[in-house]
C-alpha positions as CSV (number, residue, x, y, z in Angstrom):
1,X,35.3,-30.8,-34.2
2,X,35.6,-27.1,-35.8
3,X,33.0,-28.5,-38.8
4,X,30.5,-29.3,-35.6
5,X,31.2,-25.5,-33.8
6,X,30.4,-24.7,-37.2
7,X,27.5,-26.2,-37.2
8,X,25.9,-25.1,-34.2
9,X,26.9,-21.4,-34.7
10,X,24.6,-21.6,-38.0
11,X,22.3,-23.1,-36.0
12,X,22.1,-20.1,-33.4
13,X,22.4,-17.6,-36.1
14,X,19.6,-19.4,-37.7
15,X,17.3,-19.2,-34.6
16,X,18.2,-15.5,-33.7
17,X,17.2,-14.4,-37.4
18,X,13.6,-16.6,-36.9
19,X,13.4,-15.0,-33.3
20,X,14.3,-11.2,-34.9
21,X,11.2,-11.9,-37.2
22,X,8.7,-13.1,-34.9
23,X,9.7,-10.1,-32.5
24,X,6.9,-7.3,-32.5
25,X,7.3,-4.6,-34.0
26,X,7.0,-1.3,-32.1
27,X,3.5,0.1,-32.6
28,X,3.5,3.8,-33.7
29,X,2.7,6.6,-30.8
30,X,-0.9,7.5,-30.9
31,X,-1.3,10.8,-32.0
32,X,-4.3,11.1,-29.6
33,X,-2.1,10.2,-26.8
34,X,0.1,12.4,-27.7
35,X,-1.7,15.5,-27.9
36,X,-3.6,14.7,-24.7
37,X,0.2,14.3,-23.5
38,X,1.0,17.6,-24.8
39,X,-2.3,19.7,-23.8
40,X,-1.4,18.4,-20.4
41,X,2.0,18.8,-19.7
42,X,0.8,23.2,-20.9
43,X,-2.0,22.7,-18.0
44,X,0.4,21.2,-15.6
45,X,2.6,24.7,-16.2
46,X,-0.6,26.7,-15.1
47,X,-1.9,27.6,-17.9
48,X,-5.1,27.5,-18.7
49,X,-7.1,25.5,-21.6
50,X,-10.4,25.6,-23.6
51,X,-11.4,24.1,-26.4
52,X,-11.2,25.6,-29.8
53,X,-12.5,25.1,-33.2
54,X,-10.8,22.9,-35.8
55,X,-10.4,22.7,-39.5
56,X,-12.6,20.9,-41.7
57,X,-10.4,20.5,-45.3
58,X,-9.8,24.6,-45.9
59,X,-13.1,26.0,-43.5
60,X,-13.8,26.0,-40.1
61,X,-15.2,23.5,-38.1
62,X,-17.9,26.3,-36.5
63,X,-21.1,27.5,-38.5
64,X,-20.1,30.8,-39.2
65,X,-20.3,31.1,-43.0
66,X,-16.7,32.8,-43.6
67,X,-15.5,32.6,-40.9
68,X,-13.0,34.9,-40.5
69,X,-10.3,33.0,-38.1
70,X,-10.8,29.4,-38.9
71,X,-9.8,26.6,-36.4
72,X,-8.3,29.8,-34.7
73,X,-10.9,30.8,-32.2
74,X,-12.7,29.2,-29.2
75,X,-15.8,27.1,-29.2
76,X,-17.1,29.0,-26.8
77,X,-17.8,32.8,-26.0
78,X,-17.4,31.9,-22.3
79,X,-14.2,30.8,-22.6
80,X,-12.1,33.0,-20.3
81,X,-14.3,31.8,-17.7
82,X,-14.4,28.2,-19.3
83,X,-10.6,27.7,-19.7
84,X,-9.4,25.2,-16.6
85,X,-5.7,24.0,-15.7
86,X,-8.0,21.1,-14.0
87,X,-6.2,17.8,-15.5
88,X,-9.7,15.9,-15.4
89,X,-11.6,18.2,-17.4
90,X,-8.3,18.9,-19.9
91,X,-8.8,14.8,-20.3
92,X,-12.6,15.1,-20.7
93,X,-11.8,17.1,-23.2
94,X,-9.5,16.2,-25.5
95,X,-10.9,12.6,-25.5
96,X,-14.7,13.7,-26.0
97,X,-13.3,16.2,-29.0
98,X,-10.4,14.4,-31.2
99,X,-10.5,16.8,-33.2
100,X,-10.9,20.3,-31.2
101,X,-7.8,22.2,-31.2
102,X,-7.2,24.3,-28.0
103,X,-6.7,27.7,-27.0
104,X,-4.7,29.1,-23.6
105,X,-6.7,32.3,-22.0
106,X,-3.1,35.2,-21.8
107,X,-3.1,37.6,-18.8
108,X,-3.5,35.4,-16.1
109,X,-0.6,33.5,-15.6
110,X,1.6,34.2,-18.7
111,X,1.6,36.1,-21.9
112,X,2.5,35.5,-25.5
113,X,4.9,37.8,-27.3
114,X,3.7,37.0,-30.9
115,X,5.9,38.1,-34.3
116,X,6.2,37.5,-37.4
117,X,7.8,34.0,-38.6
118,X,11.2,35.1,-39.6
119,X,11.6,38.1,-37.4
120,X,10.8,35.3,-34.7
121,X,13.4,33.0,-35.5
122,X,16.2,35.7,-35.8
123,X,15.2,36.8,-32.6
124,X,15.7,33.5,-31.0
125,X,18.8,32.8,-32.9
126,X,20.0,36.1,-30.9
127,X,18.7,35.2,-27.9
128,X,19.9,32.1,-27.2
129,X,23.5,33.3,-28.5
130,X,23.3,35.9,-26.0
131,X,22.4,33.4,-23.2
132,X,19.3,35.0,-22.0
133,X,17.2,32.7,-21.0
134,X,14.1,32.0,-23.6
135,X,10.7,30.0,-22.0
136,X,8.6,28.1,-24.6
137,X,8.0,29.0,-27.7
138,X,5.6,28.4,-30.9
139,X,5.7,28.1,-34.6
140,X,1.9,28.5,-36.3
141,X,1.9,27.4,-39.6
142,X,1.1,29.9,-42.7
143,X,1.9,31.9,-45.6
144,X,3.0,35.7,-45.6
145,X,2.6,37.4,-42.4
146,X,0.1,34.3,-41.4
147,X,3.1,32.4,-40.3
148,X,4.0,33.3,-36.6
149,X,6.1,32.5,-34.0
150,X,5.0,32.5,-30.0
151,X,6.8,33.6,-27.1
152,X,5.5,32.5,-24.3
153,X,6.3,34.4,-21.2
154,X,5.3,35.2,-17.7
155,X,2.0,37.8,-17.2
156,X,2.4,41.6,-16.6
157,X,-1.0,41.5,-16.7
158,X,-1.9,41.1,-13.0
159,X,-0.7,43.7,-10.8
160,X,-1.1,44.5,-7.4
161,X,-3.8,47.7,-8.4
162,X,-6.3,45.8,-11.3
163,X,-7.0,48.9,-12.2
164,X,-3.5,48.9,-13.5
165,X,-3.5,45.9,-16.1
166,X,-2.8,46.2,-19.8
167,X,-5.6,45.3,-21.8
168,X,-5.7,43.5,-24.7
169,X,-6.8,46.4,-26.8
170,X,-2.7,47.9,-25.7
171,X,-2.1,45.8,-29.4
172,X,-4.8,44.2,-30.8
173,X,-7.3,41.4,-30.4
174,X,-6.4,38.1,-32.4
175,X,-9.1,38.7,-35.1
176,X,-7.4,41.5,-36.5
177,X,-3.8,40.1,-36.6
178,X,-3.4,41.3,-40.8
179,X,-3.4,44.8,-39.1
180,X,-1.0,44.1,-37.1
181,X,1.7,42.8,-38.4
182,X,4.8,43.7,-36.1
183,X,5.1,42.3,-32.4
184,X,1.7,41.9,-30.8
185,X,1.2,41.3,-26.8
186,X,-1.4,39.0,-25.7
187,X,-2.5,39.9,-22.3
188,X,-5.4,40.3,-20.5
189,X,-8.7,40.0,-22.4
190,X,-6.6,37.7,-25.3
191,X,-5.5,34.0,-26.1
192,X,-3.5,32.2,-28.5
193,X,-3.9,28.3,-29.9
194,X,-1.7,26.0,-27.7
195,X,0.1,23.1,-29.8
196,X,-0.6,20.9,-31.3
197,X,-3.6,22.5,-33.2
198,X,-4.5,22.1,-36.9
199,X,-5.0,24.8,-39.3
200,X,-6.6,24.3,-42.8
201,X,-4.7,23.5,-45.9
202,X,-2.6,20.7,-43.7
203,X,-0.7,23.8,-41.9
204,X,-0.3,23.2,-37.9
205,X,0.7,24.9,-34.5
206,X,3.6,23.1,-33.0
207,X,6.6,23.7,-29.8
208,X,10.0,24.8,-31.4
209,X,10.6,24.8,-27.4
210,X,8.5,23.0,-25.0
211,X,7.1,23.9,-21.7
212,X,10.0,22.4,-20.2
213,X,11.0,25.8,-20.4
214,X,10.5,28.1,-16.9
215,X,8.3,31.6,-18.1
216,X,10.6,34.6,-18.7
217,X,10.2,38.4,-17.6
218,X,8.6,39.6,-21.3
219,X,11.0,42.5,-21.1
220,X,13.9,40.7,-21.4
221,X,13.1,39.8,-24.9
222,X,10.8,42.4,-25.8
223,X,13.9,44.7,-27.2
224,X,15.4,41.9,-29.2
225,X,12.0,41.0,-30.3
226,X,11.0,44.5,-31.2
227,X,14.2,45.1,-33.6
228,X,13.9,42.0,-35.5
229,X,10.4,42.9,-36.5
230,X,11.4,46.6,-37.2
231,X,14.6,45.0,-39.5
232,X,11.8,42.4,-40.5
233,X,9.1,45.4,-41.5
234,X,12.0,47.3,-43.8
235,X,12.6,44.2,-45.9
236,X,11.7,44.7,-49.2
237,X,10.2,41.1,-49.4
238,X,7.9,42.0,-46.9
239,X,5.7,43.9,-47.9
240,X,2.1,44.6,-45.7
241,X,-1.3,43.7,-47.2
242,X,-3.6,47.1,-48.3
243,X,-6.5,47.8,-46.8
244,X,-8.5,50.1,-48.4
């Protein structure tokens, strides 16, 4: 009796291992799902998307020759009155260009506190031991004071009185970000690249914190932000590009 229990417990085992194999496998996410997940989910939050160029192996996907930005700017030169929160045309979009990488239009609904890579993540380290509340935030990929990290944050850039706001011009526009190396403020007149977006030499914008995140009041990071890229800007190891 015990050899037959035997048996048929083999037998089970047997047909369980057969069944495990036949089972299929999980397929892998599609990235293209996935980004048109993503570029969603930052339109659902308000704020607003255009299309942007991409990288093609170390150049730009645009037909500038050198370009100076590549896969960094927008397609277009109307694109502060081209970028949409409209989910249909975000869709459109990002399933009629694969490949386009995205930029967000600052200023209107929220702005971008943008520093340096390290001074970045010490700030956030601080932050977040401090219990002030952070809102979504960006790593962009590169080497030297190319490598950034975004804080995203609500707009102080539309007041009651427009004749108030802060251009971009306060810091600088995003062509000329090897001049500015400390904290820059992307406001009105600016924009950023929204993850996930490409960069040449395999290097990539991506969410170290999603936009799960509510939008903060930039001024209650802009202190802590501001004295890690000070500490940041007297490190020996960082030294600034010349321009002569």
């Amino acid at each position: 009796m015990g050899s037959e229990s035997g048996r048929v417990k083999r037998g089970e085992q047997s047909r369980i291992s057969q069944w495990l194999r036949r089972r299929p496998k999980s397929a892998p996410e599609d990235p293209g799902r996935v980004r048109e997940a993503l570029l969603l989910s930052v339109a659902a939050a308000g704020l607003p998307l255009a299309p942007a160029a991409h990288p093609v192996g170390y150049r730009c996907s645009c037909d500038r020759i050198g370009c100076p930005t590549p896969a960094r700017h927008p397609l277009s030169f109307a694109w502060q009155t081209q970028s949409t929160t409209d989910r249909a045309q975000v869709e459109r979009w990002a399933r009629n260009e694969p490949q386009a990488n995205f930029i967000t239009a600052t200023g209107m609904v929220h702005d971008v506190l943008d520093v340096p890579l390290e001074a970045g993540a010490k700030a956030l380290e601080r932050l977040l031991a401090a219990g002030i509340d952070v809102g979504p935030v960006a790593e962009s990929g590169g080497t030297g004071d190319e490598a950034r990290m975004l804080f995203f944050t609500a707009t102080r850039g539309t007041p009651e009185d427009e004749d108030e706001w802060w251009p971009c011009e306060l810091d600088c526009h995003p062509e000329t970000m090897d001049e500015h190396p400390g904290l820059r403020w992307h406001c009105r007149g600016s924009y950023v690249l929204v993850p996930p977006a490409a960069l040449p030499g395999d290097r990539a914008v991506t969410w170290v914190r999603g936009m799960e995140h509510p939008l903060p009041d930039p001024l209650t990071l802009l202190e802590t932000l501001t004295d890690a890229c000070a500490a940041h800007a007297t490190t020996p190891a960082a030294a600034w590009p010349l321009h002569h």
